[in-house]
N, CA, C and O atoms as a GROMACS GRO file, in nm:
protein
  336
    1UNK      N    1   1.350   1.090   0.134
    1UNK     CA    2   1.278   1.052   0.013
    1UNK      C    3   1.229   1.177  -0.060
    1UNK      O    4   1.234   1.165  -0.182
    2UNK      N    5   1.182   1.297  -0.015
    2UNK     CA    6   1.132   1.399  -0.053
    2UNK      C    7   1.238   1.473  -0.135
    2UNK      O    8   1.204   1.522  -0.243
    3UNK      N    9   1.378   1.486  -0.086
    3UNK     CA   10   1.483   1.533  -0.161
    3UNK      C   11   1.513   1.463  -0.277
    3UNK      O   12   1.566   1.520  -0.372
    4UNK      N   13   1.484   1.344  -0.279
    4UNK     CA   14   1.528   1.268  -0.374
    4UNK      C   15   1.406   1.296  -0.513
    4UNK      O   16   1.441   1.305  -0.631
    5UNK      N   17   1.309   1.303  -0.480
    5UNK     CA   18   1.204   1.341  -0.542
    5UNK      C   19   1.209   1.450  -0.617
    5UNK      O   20   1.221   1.443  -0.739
    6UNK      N   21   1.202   1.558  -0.555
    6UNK     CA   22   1.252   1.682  -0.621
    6UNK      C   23   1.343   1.656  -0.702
    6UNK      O   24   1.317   1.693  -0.817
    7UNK      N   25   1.480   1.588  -0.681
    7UNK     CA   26   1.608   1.541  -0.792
    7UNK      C   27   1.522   1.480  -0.909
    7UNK      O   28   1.518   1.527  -1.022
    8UNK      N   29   1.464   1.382  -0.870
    8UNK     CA   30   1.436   1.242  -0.997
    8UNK      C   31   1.317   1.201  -0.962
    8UNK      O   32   1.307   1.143  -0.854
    9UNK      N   33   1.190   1.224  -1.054
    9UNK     CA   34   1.092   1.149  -1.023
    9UNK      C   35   1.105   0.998  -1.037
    9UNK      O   36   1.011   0.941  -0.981
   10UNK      N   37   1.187   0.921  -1.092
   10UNK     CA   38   1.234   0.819  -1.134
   10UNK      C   39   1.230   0.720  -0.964
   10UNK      O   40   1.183   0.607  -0.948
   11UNK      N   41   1.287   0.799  -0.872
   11UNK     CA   42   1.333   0.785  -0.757
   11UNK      C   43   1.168   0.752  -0.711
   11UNK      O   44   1.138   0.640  -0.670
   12UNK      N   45   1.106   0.820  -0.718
   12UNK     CA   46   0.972   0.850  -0.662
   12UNK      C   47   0.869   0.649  -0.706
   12UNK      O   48   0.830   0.564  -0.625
   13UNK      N   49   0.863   0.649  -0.855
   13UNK     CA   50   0.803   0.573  -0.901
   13UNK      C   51   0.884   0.410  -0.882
   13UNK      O   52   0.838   0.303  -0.921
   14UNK      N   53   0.998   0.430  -0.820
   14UNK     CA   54   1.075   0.288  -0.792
   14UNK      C   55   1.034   0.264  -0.670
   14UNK      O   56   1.007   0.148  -0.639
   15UNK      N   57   1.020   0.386  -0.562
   15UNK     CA   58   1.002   0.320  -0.458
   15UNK      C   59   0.852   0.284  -0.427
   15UNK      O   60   0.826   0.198  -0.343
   16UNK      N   61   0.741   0.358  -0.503
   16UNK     CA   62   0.585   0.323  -0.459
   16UNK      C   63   0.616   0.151  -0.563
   16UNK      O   64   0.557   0.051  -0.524
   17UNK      N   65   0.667   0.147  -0.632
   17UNK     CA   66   0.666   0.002  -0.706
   17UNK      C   67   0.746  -0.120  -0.536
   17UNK      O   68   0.703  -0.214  -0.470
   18UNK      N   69   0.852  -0.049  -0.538
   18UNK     CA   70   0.879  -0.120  -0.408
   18UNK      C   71   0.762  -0.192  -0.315
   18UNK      O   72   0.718  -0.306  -0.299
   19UNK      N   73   0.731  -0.020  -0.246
   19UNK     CA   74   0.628  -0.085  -0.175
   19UNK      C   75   0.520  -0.123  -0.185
   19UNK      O   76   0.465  -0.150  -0.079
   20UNK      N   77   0.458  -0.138  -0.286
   20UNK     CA   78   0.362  -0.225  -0.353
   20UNK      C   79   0.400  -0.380  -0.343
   20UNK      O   80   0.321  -0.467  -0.307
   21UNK      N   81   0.548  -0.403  -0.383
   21UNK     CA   82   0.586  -0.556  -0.360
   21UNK      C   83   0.557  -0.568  -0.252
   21UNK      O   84   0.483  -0.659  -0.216
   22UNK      N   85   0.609  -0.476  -0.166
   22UNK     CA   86   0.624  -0.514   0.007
   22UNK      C   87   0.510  -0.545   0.048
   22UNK      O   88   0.512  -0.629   0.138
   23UNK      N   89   0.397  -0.503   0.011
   23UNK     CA   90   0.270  -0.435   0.084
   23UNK      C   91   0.205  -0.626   0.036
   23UNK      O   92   0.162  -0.700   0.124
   24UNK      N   93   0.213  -0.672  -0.122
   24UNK     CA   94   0.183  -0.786  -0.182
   24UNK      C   95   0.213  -0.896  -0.093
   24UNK      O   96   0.131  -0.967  -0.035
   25UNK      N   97   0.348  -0.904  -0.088
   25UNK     CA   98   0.427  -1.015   0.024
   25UNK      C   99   0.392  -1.028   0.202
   25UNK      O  100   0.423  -1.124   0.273
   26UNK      N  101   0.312  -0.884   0.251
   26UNK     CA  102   0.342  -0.882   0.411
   26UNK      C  103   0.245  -0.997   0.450
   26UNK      O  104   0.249  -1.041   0.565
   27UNK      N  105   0.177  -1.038   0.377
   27UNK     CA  106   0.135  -1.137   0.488
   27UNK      C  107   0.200  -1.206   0.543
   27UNK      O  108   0.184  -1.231   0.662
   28UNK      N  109   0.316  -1.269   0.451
   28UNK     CA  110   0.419  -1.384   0.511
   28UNK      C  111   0.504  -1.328   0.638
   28UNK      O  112   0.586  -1.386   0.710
   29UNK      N  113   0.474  -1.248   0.638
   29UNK     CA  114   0.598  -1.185   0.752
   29UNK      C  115   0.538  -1.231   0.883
   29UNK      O  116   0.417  -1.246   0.897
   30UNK      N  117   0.615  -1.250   0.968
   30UNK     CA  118   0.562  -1.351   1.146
   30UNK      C  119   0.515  -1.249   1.249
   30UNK      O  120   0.460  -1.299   1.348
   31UNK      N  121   0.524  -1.122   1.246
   31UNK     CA  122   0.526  -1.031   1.305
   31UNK      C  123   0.403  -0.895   1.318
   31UNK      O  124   0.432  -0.778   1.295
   32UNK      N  125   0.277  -0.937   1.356
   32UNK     CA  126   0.122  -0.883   1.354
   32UNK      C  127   0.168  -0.744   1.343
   32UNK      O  128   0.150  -0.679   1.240
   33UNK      N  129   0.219  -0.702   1.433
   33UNK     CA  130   0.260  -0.534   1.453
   33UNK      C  131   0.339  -0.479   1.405
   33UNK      O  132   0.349  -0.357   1.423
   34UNK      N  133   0.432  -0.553   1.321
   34UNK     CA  134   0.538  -0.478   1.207
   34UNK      C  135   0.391  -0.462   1.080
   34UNK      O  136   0.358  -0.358   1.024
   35UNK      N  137   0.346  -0.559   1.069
   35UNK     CA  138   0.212  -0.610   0.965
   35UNK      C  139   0.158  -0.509   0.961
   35UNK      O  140   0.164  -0.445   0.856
   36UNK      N  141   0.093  -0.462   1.062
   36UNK     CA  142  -0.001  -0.316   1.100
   36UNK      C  143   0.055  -0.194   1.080
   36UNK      O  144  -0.013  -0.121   1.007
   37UNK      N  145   0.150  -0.150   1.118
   37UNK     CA  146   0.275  -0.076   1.147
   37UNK      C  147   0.304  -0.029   0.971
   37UNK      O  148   0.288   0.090   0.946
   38UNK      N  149   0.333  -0.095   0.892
   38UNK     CA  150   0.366  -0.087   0.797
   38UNK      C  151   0.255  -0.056   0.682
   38UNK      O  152   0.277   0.019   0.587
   39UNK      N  153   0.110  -0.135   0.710
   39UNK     CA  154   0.007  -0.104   0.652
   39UNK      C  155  -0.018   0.070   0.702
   39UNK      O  156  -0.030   0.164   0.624
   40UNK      N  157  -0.020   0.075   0.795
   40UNK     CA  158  -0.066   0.224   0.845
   40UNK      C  159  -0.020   0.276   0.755
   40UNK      O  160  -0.085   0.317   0.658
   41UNK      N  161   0.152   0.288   0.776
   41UNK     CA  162   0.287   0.409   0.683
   41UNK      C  163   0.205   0.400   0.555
   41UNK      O  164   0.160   0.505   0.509
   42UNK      N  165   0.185   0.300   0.502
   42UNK     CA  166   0.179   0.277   0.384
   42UNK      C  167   0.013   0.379   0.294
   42UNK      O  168  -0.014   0.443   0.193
   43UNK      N  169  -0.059   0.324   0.433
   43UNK     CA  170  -0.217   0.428   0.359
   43UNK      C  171  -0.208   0.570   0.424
   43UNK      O  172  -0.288   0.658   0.392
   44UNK      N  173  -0.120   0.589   0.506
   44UNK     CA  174  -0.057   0.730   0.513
   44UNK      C  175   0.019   0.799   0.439
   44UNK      O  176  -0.021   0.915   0.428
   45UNK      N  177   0.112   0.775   0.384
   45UNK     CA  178   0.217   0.815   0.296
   45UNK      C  179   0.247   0.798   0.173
   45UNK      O  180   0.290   0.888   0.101
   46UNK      N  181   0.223   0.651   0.127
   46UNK     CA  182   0.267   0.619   0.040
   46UNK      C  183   0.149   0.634  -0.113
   46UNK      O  184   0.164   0.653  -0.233
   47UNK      N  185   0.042   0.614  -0.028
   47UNK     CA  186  -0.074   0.597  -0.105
   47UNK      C  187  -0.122   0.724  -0.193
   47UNK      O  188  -0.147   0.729  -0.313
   48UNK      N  189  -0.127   0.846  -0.071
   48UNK     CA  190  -0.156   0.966  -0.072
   48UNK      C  191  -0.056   1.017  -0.197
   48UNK      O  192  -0.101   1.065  -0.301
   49UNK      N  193   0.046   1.003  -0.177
   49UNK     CA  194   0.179   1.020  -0.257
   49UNK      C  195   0.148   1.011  -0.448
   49UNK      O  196   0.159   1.100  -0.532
   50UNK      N  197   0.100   0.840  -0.467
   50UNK     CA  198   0.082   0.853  -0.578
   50UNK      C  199  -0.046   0.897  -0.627
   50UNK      O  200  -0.066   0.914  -0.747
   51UNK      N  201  -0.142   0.917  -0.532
   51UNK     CA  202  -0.272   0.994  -0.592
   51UNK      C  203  -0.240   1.093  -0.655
   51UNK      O  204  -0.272   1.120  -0.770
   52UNK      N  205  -0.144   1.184  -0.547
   52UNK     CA  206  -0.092   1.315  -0.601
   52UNK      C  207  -0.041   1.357  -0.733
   52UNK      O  208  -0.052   1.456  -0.805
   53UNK      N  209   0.023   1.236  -0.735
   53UNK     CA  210   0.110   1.219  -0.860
   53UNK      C  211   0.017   1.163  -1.004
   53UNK      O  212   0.076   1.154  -1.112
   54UNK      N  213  -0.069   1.142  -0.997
   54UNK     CA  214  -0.165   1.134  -1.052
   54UNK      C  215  -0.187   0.927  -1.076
   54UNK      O  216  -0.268   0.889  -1.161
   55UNK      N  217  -0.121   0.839  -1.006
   55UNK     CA  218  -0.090   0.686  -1.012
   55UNK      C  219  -0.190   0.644  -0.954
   55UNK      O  220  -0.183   0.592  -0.844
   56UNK      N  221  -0.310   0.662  -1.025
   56UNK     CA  222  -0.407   0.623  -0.945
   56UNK      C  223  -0.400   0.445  -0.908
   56UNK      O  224  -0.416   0.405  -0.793
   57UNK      N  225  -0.384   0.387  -0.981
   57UNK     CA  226  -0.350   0.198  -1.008
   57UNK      C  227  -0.300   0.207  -0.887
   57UNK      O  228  -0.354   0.172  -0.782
   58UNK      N  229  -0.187   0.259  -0.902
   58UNK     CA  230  -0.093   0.199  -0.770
   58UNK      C  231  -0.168   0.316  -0.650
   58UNK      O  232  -0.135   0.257  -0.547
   59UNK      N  233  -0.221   0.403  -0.617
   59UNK     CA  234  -0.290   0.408  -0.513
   59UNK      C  235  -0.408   0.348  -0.501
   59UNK      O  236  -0.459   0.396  -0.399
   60UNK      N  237  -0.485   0.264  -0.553
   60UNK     CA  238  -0.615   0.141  -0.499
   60UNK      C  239  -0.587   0.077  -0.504
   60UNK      O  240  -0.665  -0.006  -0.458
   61UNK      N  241  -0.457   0.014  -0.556
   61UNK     CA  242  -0.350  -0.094  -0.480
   61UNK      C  243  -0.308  -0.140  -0.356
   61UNK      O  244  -0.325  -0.246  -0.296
   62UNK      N  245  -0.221   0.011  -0.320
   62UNK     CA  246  -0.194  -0.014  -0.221
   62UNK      C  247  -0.305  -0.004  -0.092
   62UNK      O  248  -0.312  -0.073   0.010
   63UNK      N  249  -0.403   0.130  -0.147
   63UNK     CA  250  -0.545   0.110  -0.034
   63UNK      C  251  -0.566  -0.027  -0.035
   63UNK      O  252  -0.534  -0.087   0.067
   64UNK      N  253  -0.610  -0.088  -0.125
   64UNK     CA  254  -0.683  -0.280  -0.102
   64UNK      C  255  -0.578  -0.342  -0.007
   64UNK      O  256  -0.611  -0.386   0.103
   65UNK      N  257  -0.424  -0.346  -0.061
   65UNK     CA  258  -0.307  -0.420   0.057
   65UNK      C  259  -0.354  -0.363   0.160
   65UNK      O  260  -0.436  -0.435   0.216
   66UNK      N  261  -0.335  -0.258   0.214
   66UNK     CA  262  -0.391  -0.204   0.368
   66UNK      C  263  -0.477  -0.238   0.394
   66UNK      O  264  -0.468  -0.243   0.517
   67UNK      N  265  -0.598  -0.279   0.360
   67UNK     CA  266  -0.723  -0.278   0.381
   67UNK      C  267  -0.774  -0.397   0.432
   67UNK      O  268  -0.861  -0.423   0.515
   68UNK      N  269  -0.633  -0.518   0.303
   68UNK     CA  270  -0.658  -0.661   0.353
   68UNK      C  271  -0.573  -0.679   0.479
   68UNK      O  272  -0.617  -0.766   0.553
   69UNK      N  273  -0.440  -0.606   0.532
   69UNK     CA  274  -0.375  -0.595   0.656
   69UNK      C  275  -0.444  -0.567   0.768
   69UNK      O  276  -0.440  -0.635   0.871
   70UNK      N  277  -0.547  -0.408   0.742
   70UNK     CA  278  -0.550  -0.340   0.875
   70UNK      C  279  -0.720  -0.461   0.867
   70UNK      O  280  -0.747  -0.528   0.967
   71UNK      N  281  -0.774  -0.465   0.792
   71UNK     CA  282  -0.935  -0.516   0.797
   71UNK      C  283  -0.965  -0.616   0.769
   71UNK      O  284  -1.078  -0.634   0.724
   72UNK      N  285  -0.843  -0.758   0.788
   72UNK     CA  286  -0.939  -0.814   0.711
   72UNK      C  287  -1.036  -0.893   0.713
   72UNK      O  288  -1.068  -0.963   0.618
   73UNK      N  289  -1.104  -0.890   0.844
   73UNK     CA  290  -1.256  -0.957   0.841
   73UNK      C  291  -1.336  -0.897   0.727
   73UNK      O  292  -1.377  -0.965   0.634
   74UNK      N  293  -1.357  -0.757   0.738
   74UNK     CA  294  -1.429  -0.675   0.634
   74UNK      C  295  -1.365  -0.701   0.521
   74UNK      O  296  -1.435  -0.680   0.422
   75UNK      N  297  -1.234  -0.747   0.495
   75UNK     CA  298  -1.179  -0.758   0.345
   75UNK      C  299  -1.257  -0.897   0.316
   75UNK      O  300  -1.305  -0.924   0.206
   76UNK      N  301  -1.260  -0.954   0.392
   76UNK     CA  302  -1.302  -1.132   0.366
   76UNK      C  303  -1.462  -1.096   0.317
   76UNK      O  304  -1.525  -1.122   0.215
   77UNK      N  305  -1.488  -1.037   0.417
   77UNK     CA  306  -1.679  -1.043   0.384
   77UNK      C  307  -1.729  -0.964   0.272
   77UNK      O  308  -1.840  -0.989   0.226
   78UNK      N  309  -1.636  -0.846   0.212
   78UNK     CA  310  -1.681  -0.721   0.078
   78UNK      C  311  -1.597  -0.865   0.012
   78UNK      O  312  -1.692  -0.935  -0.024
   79UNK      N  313  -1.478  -0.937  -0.018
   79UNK     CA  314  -1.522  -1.040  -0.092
   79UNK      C  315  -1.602  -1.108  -0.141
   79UNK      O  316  -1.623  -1.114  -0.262
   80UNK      N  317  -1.672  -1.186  -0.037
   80UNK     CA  318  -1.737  -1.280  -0.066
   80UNK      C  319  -1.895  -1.250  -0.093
   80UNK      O  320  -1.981  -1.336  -0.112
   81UNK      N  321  -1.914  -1.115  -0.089
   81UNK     CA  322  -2.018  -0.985  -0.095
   81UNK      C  323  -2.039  -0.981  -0.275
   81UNK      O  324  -2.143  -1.001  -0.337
   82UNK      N  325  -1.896  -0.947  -0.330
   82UNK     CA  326  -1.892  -0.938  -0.449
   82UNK      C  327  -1.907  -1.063  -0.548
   82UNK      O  328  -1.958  -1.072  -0.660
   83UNK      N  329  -1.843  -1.156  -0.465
   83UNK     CA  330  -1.830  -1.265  -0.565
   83UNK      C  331  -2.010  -1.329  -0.557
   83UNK      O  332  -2.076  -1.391  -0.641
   84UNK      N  333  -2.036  -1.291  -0.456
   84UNK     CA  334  -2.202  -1.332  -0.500
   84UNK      C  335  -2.298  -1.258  -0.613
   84UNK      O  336  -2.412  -1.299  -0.633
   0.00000   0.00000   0.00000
């Protein structure tokens, strides 16, 4: 991915859009530890990635998807925190 980057930022901004879908959809997936697994990569790599790039949207995006994956008792309760 990094080579490709350097080529085409184009490359860069298709795939954080990607995984943004991915990250939207994982709940449905049957599999707790692909679930986790993927949230991790995702506030490791992916997130960091478009901060850099200056995408801030799509990095507190994808932080909140992780957040509702890796946390979400605490995602449920800073909900229902706010909506009060």
């Amino acid at each position: 991915m990094f080579l490709a980057m350097a080529e085409d930022l184009r490359v860069v901004f298709i795939k954080l859009s990607d995984r943004l879908h991915n990250m939207q959809t994982l709940h449905h997936h049957p599999k707790v530890e692909k679930r986790l697994r993927i949230a991790q990569e995702t506030l490791n790599i992916y997130a960091p990635i478009a901060g850099r790039l200056g995408l801030y949207r799509f990095k507190n995006e994808l932080e909140e998807e992780c957040f509702k994956i890796l946390h979400p008792e605490d995602y449920r309760r800073l909900i229902s925190q706010l909506a009060e």
